[in-house]
Steps between C-alpha positions, in 0.01 A plus 500: 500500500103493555562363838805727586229823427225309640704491828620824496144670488306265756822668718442853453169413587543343802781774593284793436583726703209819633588805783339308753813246487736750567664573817813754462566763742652863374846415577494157348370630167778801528804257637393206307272515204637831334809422465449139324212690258809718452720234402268322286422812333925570460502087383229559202769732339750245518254248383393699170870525427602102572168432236636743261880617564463760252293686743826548686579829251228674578454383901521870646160524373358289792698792756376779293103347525527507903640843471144593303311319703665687794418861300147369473455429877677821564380798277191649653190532288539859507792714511434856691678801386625555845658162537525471125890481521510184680264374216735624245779326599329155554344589129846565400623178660276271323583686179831401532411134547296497231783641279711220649227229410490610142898428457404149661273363277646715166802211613547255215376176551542242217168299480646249277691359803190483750380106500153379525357863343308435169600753224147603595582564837811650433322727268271611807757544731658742263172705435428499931823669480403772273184531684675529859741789392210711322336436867784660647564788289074556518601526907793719462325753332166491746796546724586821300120577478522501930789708490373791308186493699723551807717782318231699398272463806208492328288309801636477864525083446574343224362119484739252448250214469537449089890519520509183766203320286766548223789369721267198575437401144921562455550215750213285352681535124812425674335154702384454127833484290697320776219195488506530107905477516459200762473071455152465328501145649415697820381848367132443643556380839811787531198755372292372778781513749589814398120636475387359847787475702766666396371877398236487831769387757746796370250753458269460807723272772884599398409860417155577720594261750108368532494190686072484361606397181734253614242342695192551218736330250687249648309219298556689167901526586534171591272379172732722260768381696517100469392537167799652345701273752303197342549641171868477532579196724215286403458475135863407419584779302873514382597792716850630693575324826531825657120626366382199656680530824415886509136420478478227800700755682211782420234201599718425830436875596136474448497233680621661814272793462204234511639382801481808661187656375265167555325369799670206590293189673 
């Protein structure tokens, strides 16, 4: 096992991977390398749920977080009294989905069922819960706080930028209890994976389509990347066929984005 990690660090090294090796034109990173980062990103859902099938209850929760992190791109810092209708409705959009999210997670879940979760864990998982839907109904009520600034017109904007730094820490507290809930066999390399690939590619590449960090952290994805493939394939961790065959799948696509994005000699 010394010599299997040994091995596998003297190879990130000598894969390390800086801007200057990259060589991707616009359209390759829009025809080619979005899409797999899409899939990979669409694969880590199914993942979470083949380490921990009682995930599969509460799995809308993954939609609903894009749909926040789409609010967050979308609502403007400040909402103008003239235009304050459109903000209003997108406001009373992401009400709506945050109504939706509390129903998710208020889903029973029996924690006695979940394997490899210590009582502990379990424990934590339950409080994370607690803690995610006071998040939520904190947000829905800076959401109220927006709206009567809008209705009675006290200024001619109304800043929006403490409702979407509470959306932010919603989908945090979300990311939070889904890791909690998950395989603790693999809970740190997921956090990692879910910390420095997953949350950056949908927030800044899917959602902001900005190819810069792509390029500035291609080293970090592919680092977070192998090791929660390692994690899974290497160790020989008693795990379903189709986990194992989902995650050489998500390791085949990064593959092919490396083979676009490097220089090749």
């Amino acid at each position: 096992m010394r010599y299997l990690l040994l091995s596998f660090f003297i190879s990130f090294i000598a894969n390390a991977y800086s801007p200057k090796d990259i060589d991707i034109t616009k359209f390759e990173y829009v025809r080619y390398v979005k899409p797999q980062l899409r899939s990979i990103v669409l694969s880590y859902k199914t993942l979470l749920i083949g380490l921990t099938p009682e995930i599969q209850k509460i799995s809308k929760a993954f939609d609903l977080q894009f749909d926040l992190y789409t609010f967050e791109r979308d609502i403007t810092d400040t909402c103008i009294q003239k235009s304050g209708s459109n903000c209003k409705i997108q406001i009373d959009s992401l009400s709506a989905t945050l109504q939706e999210l509390i129903k998710v997670i208020d889903i029973e879940i029996n924690y006695s069922e979940i394997n490899n979760l210590t009582l502990g864990e379990k424990l934590k998982a339950q409080n994370t819960r607690s803690q995610l839907k006071l998040q939520i109904i904190q947000t829905l009520e800076k959401i109220q706080d927006v709206h009567l600034k809008m209705t009675l017109a006290i200024t001619k904007q109304v800043s929006t930028l403490g409702l979407k730094k509470e959306l932010l820490q919603v989908i945090s507290k979300l990311d939070s209890f889904l890791l909690f809930l998950s395989d603790n066999r693999f809970r740190s390399d997921l956090t990692d994976f879910q910390t420095s690939f997953i949350t950056p590619v949908t927030k800044y590449i899917l959602l902001r389509d900005n190819q810069q960090v792509f390029i500035q952290n291609i080293d970090e994805f592919n680092i977070r990347l192998n090791a929660i493939v390692m994690r899974i394939t290497k160790y020989n961790y008693p795990v379903d066929k189709k986990v194992k065959t989902l995650i050489n799948i998500i390791h085949n696509r990064w593959n092919n984005i490396l083979k676009v994005s490097l220089i090749t000699n």
